[in-house]
C-alpha positions in Angstrom: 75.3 121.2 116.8 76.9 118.7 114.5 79.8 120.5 114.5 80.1 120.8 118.1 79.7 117.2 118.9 82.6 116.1 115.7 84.7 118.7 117.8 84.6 117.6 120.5 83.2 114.0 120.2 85.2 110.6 120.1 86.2 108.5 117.7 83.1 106.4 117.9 80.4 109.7 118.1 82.4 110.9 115.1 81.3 107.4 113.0 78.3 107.9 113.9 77.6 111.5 112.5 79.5 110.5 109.7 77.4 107.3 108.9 74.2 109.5 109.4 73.2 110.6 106.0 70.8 113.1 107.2 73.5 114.7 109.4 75.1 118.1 107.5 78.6 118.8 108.1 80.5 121.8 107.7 84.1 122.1 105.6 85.6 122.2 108.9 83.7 119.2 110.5 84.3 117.2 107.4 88.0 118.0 107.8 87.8 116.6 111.4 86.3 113.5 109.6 88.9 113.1 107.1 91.4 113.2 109.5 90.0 110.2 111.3 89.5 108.5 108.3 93.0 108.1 107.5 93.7 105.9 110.4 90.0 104.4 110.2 88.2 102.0 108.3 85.2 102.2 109.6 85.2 106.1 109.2 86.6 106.1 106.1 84.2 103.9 104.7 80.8 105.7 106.4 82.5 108.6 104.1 82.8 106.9 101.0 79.1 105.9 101.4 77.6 109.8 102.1 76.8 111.2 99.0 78.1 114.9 99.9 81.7 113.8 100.4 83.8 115.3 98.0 85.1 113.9 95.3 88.6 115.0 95.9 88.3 113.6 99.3 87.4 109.7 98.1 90.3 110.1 96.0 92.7 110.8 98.6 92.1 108.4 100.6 91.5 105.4 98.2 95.2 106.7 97.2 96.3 106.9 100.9 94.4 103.4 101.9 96.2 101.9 98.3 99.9 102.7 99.6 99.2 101.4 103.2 97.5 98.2 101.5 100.8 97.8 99.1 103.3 98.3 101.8 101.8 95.8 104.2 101.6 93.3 101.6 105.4 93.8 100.5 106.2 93.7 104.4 104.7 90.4 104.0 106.6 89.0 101.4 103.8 89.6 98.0 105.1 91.4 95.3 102.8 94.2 94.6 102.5 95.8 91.2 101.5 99.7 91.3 100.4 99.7 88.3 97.8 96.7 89.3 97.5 98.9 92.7 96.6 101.7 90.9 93.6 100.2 88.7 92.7 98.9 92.3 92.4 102.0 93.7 90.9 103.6 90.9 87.8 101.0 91.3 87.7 101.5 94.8 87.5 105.2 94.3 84.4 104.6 91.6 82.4 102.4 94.0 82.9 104.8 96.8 81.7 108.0 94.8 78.4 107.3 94.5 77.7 111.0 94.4 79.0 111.6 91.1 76.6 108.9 89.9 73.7 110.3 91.4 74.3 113.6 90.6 73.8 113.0 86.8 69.8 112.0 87.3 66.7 114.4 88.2 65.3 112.3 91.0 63.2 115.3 92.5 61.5 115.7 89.0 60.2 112.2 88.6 59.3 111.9 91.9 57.4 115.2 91.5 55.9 113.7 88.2 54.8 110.3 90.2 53.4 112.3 93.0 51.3 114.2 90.2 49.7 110.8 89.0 48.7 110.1 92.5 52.0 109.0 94.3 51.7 105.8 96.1 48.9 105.0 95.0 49.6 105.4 91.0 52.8 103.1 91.5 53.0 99.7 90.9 55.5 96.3 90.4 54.8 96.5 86.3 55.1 100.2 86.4 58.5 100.0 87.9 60.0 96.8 85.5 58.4 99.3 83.0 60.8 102.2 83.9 63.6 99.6 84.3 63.4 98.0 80.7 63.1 101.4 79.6 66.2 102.7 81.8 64.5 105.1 83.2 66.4 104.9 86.5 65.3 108.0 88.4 61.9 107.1 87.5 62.1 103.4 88.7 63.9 104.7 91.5 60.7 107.0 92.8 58.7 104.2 91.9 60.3 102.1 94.2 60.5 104.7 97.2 57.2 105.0 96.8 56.2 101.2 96.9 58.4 100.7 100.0 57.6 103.8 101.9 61.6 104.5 102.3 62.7 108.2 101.9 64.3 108.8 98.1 67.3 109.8 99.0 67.4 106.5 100.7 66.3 104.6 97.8 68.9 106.4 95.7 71.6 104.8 97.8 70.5 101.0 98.0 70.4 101.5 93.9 73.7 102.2 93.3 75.0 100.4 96.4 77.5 97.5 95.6 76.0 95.7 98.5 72.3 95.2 97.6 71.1 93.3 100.6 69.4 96.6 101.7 67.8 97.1 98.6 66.3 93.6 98.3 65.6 92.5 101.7 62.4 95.7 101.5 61.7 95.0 98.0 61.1 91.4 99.0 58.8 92.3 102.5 57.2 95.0 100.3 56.1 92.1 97.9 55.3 89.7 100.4 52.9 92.1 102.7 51.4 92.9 99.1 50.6 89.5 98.3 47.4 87.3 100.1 48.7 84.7 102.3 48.2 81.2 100.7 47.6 79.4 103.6 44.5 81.5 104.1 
């Protein structure tokens, strides 16, 4: 089905799948992607951002995304260093492969662990600064799925996300819900 509708969809259905995290893709729908992505932003960046893209992919088109990025700027009159272009690119790549990050922690077993002590009802606020101060990240990170009701995998994202507004804007409604109205 997903392959079917990267195949034959547009540009626009094609972001779409690619921004939906849930959605699996094949080695030849992912290709399909790819190709788009070279020519657009929006694509490319939905890819950077799904944690099953492949390393080797990211790179190629942080690399590809560099080059354009230098020779507009030299079209514009900057002088561009590449060797300033290529620690550019090589940040860009980190912040975009978010998998390999993720890949190193055992999110499953903690969150098995928590569900063990009682799951939702076993987590807490102190509980996760607890697991923070003692950098226990895939543990903090169940913990805070678990307070907010949001799918791990989701919660795995939004805590290695550059952009954190995600991440803060349901830890903030998850604290004010839990907290008595003072006006009351």
């Amino acid at each position: 089905m997903t392959d079917a509708a990267v195949e034959n969809g547009d540009a626009g259905v094609r972001r779409q799948i690619a921004a939906n995290h849930g959605a699996t893709l094949s080695s030849a729908a992912m290709e399909i992607l790819v190709s788009q992505a070279r020519a657009d932003v929006g694509m490319a960046s939905a890819l950077g951002e799904r944690s099953d893209t492949p390393d080797t992919v990211i790179e190629q088109l942080v690399a590809e995304a560099t080059e354009e990025v230098r020779r507009v700027l030299q079209a514009n009159g900057y002088g561009v260093d590449r060797n300033r272009m290529a620690g550019v690119s090589k940040v860009a790549q980190e912040r975009m492969s978010n998998g390999y990050w993720l890949g190193l922690y055992d999110f499953e077993s903690a969150w098995a662990r928590l569900s063990k002590l009682g799951g939702p009802k076993a987590v807490s606020e102190s509980l996760i600064c607890r697991y923070a101060a003692e950098d226990r990240f895939p543990e903090a990170t169940a913990v805070f799925a678990m307070l907010t009701d949001v799918s791990l995998e989701e919660a795995k994202h939004w805590l290695v996300r550059v952009d954190t507004e995600p991440f803060l804007m349901v830890a903030k409604a998850t604290a004010s819900a839990s907290r008595p109205c003072r006006r009351c």
